[in-house]
C-alpha positions as CSV (number, residue, x, y, z in Angstrom):
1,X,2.5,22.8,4.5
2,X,-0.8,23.4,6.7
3,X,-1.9,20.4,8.9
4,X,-5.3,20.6,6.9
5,X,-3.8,20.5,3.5
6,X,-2.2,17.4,4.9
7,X,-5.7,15.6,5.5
8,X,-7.2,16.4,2.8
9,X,-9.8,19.1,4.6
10,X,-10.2,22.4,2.5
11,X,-12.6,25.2,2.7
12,X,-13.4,27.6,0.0
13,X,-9.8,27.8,-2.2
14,X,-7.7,25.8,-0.4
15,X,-3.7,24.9,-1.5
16,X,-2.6,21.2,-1.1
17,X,0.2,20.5,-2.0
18,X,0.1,16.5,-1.9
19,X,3.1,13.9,-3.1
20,X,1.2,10.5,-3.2
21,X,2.1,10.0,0.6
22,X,1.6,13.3,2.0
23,X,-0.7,12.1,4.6
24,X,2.5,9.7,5.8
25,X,5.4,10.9,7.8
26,X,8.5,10.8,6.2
27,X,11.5,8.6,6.6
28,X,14.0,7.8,9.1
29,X,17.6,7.6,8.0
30,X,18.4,4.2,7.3
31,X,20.8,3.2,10.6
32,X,17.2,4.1,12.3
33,X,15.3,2.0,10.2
34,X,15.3,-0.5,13.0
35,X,13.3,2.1,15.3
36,X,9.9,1.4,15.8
37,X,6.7,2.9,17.8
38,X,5.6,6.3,18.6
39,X,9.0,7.7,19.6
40,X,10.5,7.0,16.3
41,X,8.0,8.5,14.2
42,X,8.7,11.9,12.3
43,X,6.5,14.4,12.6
44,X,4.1,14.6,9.5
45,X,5.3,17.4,7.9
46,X,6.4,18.5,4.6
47,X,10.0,18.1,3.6
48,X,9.8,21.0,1.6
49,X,11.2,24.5,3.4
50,X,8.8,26.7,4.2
51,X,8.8,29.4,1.4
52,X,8.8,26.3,-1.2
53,X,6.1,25.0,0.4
54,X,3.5,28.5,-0.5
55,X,3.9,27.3,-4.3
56,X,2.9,23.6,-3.7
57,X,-0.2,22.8,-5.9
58,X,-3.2,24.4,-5.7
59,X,-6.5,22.1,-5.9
60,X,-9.7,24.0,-6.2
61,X,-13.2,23.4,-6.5
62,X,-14.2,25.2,-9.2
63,X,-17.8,23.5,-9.0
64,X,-17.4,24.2,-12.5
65,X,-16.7,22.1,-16.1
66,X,-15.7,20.1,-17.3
67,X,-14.7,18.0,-14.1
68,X,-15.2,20.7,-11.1
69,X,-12.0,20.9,-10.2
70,X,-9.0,22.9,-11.6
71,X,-5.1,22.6,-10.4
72,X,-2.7,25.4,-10.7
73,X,0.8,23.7,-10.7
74,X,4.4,26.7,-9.8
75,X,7.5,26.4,-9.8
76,X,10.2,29.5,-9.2
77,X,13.1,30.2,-11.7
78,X,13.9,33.2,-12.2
79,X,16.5,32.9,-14.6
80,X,14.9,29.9,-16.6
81,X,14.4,30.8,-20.3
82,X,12.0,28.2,-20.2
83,X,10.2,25.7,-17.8
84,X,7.9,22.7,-19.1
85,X,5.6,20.5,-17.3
86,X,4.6,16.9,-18.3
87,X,1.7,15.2,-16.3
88,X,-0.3,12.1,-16.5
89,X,-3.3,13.8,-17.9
90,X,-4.3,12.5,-21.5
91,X,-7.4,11.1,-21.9
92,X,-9.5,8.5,-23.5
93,X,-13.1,6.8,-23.3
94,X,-12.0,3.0,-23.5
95,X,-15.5,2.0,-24.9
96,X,-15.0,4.4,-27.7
97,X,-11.3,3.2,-29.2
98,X,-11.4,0.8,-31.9
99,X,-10.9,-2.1,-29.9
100,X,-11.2,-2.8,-25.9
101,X,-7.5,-4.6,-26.3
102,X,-5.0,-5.5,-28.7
103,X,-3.0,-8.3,-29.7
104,X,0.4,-9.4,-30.3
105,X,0.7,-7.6,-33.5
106,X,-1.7,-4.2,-32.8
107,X,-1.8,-2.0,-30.2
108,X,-4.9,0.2,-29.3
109,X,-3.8,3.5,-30.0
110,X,-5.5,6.3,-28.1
111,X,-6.6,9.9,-29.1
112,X,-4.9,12.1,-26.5
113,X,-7.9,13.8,-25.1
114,X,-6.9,16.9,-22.9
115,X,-8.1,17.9,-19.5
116,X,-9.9,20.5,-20.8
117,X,-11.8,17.8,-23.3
118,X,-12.6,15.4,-20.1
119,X,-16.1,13.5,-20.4
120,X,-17.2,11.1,-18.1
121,X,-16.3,7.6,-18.5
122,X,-12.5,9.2,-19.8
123,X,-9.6,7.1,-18.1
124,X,-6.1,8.6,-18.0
125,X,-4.1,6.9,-21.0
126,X,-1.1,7.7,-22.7
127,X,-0.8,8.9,-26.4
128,X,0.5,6.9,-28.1
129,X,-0.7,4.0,-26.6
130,X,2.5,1.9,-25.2
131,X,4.6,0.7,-22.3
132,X,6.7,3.9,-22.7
133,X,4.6,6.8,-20.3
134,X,3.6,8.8,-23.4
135,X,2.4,12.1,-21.1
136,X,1.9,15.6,-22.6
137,X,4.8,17.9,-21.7
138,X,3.6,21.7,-22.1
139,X,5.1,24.9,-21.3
140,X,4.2,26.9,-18.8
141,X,3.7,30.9,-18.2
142,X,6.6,33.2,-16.6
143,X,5.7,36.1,-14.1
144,X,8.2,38.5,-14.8
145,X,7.7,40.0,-11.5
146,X,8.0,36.7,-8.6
147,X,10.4,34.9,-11.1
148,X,7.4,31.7,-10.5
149,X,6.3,30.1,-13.6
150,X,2.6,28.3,-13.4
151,X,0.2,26.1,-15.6
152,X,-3.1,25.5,-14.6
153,X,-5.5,22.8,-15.9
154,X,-8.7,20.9,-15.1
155,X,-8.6,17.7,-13.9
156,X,-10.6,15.0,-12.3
157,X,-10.3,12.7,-9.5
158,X,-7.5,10.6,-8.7
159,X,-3.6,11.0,-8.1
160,X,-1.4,12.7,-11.0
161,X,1.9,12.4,-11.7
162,X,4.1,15.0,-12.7
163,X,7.6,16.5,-13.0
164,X,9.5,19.6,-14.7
165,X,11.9,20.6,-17.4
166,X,14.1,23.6,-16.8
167,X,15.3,25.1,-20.1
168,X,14.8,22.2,-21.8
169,X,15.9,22.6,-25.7
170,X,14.9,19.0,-27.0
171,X,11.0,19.1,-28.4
172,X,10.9,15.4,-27.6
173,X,13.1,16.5,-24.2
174,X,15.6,13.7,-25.1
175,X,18.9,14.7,-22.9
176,X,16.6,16.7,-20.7
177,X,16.6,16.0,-16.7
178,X,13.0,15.7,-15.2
179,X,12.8,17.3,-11.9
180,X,10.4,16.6,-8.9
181,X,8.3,19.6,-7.4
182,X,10.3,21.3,-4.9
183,X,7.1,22.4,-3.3
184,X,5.9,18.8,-3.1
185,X,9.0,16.5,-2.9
186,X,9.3,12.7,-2.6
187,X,8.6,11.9,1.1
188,X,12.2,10.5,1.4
189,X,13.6,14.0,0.2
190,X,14.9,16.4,2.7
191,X,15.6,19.7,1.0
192,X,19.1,18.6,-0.9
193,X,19.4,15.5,0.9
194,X,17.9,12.2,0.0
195,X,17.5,9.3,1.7
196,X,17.7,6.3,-0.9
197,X,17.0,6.6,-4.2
198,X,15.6,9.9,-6.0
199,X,12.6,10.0,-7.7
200,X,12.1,13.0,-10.3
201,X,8.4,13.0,-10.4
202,X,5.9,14.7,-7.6
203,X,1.9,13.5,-7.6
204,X,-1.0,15.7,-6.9
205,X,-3.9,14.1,-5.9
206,X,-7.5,15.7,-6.8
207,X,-11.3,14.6,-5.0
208,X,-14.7,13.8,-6.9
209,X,-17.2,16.2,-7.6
210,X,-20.0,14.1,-8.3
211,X,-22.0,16.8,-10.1
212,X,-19.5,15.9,-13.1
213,X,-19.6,11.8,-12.5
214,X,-15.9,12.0,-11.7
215,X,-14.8,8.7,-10.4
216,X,-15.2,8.1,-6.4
217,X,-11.2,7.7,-5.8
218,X,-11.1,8.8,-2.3
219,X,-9.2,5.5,-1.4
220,X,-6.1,7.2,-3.3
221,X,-6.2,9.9,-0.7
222,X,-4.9,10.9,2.6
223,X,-6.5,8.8,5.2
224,X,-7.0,10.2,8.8
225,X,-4.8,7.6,10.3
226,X,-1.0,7.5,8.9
227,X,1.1,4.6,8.5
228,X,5.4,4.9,8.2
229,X,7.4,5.1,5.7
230,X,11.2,4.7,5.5
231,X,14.0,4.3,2.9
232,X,16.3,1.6,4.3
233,X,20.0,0.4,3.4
234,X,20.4,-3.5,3.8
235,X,23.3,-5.6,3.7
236,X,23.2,-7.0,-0.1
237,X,26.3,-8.9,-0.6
238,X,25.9,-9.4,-4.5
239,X,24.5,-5.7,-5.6
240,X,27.1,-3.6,-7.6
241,X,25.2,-0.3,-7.6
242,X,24.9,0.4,-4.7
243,X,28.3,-2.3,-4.3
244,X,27.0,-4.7,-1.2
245,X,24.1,-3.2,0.2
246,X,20.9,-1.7,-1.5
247,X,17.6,0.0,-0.7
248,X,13.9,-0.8,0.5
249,X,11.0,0.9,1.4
250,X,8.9,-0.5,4.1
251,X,5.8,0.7,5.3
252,X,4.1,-0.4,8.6
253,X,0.8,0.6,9.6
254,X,-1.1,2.7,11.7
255,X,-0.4,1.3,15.6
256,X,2.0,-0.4,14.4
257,X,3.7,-2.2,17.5
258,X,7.1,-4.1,17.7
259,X,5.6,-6.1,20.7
260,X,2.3,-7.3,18.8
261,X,1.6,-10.5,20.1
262,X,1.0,-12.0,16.3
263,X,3.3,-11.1,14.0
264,X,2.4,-8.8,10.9
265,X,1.6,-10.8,7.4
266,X,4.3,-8.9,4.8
267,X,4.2,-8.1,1.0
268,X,7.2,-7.4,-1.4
269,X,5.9,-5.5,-3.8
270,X,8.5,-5.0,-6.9
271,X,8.2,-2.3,-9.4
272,X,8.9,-2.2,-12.7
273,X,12.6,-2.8,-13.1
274,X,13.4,0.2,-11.1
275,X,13.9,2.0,-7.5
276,X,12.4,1.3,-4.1
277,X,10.5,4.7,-4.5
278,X,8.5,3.9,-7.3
279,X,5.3,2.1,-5.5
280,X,5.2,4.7,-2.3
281,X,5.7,7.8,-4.9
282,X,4.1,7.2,-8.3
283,X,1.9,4.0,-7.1
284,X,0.5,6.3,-4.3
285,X,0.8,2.8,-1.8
286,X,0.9,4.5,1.8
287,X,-2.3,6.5,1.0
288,X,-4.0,3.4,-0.6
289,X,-2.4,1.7,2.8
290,X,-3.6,3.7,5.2
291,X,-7.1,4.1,3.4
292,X,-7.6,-0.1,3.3
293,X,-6.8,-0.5,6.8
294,X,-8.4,2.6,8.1
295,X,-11.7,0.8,6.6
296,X,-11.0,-2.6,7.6
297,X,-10.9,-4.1,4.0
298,X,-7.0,-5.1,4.7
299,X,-5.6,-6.1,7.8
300,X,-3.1,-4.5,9.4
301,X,0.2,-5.7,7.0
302,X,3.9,-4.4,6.5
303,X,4.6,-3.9,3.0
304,X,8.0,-4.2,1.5
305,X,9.2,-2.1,-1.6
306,X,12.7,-3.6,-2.7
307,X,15.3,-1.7,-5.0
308,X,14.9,-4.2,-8.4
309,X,18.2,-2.2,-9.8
310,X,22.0,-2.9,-9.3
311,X,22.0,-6.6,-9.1
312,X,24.3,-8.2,-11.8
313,X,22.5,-9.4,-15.2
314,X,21.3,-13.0,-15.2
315,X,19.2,-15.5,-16.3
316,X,15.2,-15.3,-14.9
317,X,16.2,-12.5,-12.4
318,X,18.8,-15.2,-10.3
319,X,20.6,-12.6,-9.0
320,X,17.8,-10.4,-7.5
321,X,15.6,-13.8,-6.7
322,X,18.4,-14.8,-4.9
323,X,19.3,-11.1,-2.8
324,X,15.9,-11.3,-1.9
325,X,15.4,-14.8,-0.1
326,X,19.0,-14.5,1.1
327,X,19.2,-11.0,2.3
328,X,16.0,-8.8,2.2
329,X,14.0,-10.8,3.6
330,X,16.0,-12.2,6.4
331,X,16.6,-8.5,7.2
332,X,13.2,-7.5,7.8
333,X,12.2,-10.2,9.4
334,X,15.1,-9.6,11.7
335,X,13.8,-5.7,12.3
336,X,10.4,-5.6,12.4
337,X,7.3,-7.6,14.3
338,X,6.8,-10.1,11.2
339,X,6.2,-13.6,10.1
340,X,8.8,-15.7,9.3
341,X,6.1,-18.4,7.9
342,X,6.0,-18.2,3.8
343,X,2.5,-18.4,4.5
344,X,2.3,-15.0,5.7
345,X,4.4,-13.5,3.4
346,X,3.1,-11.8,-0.7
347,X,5.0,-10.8,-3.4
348,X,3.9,-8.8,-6.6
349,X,4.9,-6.5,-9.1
350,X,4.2,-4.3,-12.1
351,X,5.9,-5.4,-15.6
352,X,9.3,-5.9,-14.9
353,X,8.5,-6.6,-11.5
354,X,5.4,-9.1,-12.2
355,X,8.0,-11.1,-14.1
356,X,10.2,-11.6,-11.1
357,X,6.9,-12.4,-9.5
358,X,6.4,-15.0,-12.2
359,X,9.6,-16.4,-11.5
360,X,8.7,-17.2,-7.9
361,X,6.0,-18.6,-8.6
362,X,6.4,-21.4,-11.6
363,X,10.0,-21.7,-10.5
364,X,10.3,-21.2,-6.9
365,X,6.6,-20.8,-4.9
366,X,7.9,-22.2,-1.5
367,X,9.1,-18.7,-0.3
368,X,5.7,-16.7,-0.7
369,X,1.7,-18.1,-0.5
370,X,0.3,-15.4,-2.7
371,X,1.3,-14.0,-5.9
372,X,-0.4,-10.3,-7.7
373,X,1.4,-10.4,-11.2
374,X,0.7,-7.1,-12.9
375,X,1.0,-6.2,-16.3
376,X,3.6,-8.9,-17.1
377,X,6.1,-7.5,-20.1
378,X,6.9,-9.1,-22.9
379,X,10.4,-7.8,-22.8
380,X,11.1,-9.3,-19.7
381,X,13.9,-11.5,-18.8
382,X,11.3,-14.3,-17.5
383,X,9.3,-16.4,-20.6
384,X,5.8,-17.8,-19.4
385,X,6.0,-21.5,-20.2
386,X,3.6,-23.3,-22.3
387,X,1.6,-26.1,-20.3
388,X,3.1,-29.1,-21.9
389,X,6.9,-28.0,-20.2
390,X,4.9,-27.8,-16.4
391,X,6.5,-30.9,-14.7
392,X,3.8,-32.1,-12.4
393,X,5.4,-30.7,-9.4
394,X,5.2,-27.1,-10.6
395,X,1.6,-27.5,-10.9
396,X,1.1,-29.1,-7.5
397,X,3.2,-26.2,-5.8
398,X,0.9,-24.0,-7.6
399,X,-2.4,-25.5,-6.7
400,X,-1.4,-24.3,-2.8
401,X,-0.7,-20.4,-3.2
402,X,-3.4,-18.0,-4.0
403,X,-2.7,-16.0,-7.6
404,X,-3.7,-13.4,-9.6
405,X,-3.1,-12.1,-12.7
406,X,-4.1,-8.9,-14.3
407,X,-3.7,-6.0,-16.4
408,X,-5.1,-3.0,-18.5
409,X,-7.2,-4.1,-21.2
410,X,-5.6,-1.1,-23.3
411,X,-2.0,-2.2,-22.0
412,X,0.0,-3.4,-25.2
413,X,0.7,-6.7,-23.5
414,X,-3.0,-7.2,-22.3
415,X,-2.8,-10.7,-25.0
416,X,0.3,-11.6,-22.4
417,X,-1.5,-11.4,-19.6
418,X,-4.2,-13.2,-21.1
419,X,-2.0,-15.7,-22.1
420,X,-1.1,-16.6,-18.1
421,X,-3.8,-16.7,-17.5
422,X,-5.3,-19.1,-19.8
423,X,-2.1,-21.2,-19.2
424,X,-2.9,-21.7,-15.2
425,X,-6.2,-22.5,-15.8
426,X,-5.5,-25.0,-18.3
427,X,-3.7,-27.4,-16.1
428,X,-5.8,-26.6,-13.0
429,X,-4.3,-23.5,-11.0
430,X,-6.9,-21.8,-9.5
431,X,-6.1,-18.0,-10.7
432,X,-8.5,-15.2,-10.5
433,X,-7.7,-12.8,-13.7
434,X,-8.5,-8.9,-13.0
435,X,-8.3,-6.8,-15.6
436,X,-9.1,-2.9,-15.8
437,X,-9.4,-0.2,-18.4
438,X,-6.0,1.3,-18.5
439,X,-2.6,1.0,-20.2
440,X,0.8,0.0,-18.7
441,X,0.5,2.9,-16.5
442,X,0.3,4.2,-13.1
443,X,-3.3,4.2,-13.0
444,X,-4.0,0.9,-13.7
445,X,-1.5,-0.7,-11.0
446,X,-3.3,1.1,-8.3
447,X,-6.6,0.0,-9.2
448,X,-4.3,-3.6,-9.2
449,X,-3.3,-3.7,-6.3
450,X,-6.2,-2.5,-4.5
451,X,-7.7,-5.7,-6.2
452,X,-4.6,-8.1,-4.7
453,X,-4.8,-6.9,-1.4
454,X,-8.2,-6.7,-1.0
455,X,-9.2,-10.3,-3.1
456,X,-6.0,-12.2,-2.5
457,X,-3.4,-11.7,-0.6
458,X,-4.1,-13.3,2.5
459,X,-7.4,-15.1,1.8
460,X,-7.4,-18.9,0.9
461,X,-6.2,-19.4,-2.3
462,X,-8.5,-20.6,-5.3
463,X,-9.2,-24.2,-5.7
464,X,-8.0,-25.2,-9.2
């Protein structure tokens, strides 16, 4: 796609065509993953060919309500019957639900406001409220002529994801295969090849118009300095799938330099029970990345995006607690420029994830000196003790790493979260809670972890 689409410039109708890290370059393969510095940098450009590239998204300022924006989302098939898209783009104002969070037995359930019914104050929020991604799914219009079927909706600011269903017969599109945006793959996709795991989703991401009090959400968005992404294979003697090795992503950041004097502070960052895409894809995390560090609210920090999948089942996580001390993160501290102090290494997570967060840190908190526990599920593998089973040495370890805990106020678990919460500060941990107005979704975990990096990770920890 066009250099300007890529940073975010437009003038006039302009098509940008942005996956959430279109402004970083894409991936090495992994027996380069080693590589480091300008030289083994690719060049920031789309993985998409050419021709697929013309029907990436287009984002227009309309000037216009209800949000001054509109998107027009293509995709070719020509001998589809049908083509369906489903997008993070239902709606609700969280001071006008029936509750601002639920409890262990109710759920805040949500109206499913459109695009086109956007007010200000509306906060993207799946309908019916849950921790499944409840997302409309509508069909979109054939042109008989170009074989390119298109759907085109308001929206306001922020980063969107979406995918397609080709011919998909189920109304509920059970059996049905979601499909990324050829025009705006994953950055680790090159045209039929991927580089570690796929990911069937694309994002869009859309600017403020402040005429329409649209939310200011420019730190989602492509920055003017890019940091690196790559999709990694490591030596992981205990995974079955794939059988010993597995995936990470690892960003480093803008300048980043193999030589640096001081080593780099590094986050693992685990995502909800699933592939090493997830954060730099649906979570957005090189733009939000490249955005703190451009402005000097983060320091300069390798970030670390492991593959929570193919480990064998066990008690607590074990198995994938146990891959990561003993193999992840002895690899990348053996490849790139970083500490190998636990006080200069993070680790966090979103629901499945924040629960092998949690187990690190009542169980095991010598490996890692800060701690972002997102949206913790209640259908993890991991139960949240009660205070009276702390031993006193759990609590002391605790006392020395800096913590927080958070979650949307709308997510189903918010009483969970809650709950850890109340049980750290009742024998002493210093914890800072941070909850938002959202549900377990997408849009709630970046405001999150914009919170941990930029509030706790890497400043001293909380007194108790």
């Amino acid at each position: 796609m066009p250099e300007h689409a890529r940073h975010g410039r437009r003038t006039g109708v302009t098509l940008i065509g942005l996956c959430a890290l279109a402004a970083s370059v894409l991936s090495l393969a992994p027996q380069d993953a080693s590589a480091s510095g300008p030289a083994a940098r690719p060049a920031r450009s789309s993985s998409a060919p050419a021709a697929a590239t013309a029907l990436a998204p287009q984002v227009v300022h309309t000037g216009t309500g209800p949000t001054g924006y509109r998107v027009t989302f293509r995709f070719k098939a020509p001998t589809a019957t049908s083509v369906q898209i489903k997008g993070e783009w239902y709606f609700a104002n969280p001071y006008e639900l029936s509750s601002l969070a639920g409890t262990s037995t109710s759920t805040v359930q949500t109206p499913g406001t459109t695009p086109a019914q956007w007010q200000p104050g509306d906060i993207p929020i799946g309908s019916p409220n849950s921790s499944a991604a409840n997302w409309p799914v509508t069909t979109m219009t054939e042109d008989k002529h170009t074989g390119v079927w298109s759907y085109t909706t308001p929206l306001p600011s922020g980063v969107f994801n979406y995918g397609f269903f080709v011919d998909c017969g189920s109304a509920t599109q059970s059996g049905c295969t979601e499909v990324s945006d050829p025009a705006d793959p994953p950055w680790n996709q090159h045209g039929s090849r991927t580089t570690g795991s796929v990911e069937s989703v694309s994002q869009v991401y859309v600017p403020s118009d402040p005429a329409f009090r649209t939310a200011d959400l420019a730190w989602q968005g492509p920055s003017k300095q890019h940091g690196t992404l790559r999709d990694v294979t490591y030596p992981a003697p205990t995974s079955i799938t794939p059988a010993g090795e597995n995936y990470l992503a690892v960003y480093t950041p803008p300048g980043y330099d193999p030589k640096r004097a001081k080593p780099y502070p590094t986050v693992y960052l685990n995502s909800g029970g699933s592939n090493e895409m997830d954060w730099s894809t649906q979570g957005d995390l090189g733009n939000i990345l490249d955005q703190l560090i451009g402005t000097g609210e983060i320091q300069p920090m390798v970030v670390v995006m492991p593959n929570t999948e193919g480990f064998p089942a066990s008690d607590s996580y074990a198995s994938f607690d146990a891959d990561l001390v003993a193999s992840a993160i002895p690899y990348v501290e053996s490849h790139y420029r970083v500490s190998t102090s636990a006080g200069q290494r993070a680790i966090g997570g979103l629901g499945y994830g924040a629960s092998i967060t949690n187990s690190f840190l009542f169980d095991d908190p010598a490996h890692f000196a800060y701690y972002g526990v997102m949206s913790p599920g209640i259908n993890g593998d991991f139960t949240l003790p009660d205070t009276a089973s702390l031993t006193a040495g759990q609590i002391a370890a605790m006392k020395k790493v800096g913590i927080m805990v958070g979650g949307g106020w709308q997510d189903p678990s918010h009483y969970y979260h809650a709950g850890e919460v109340n049980t750290l500060t009742q024998v002493g941990v210093g914890v800072s809670p941070d909850y938002v107005n959202g549900g377990h979704s997408w849009y709630a975990w970046r405001l999150l972890v914009r919170d941990f990096l930029t509030r706790v990770a890497f400043f001293p920890p909380l007194a108790g």
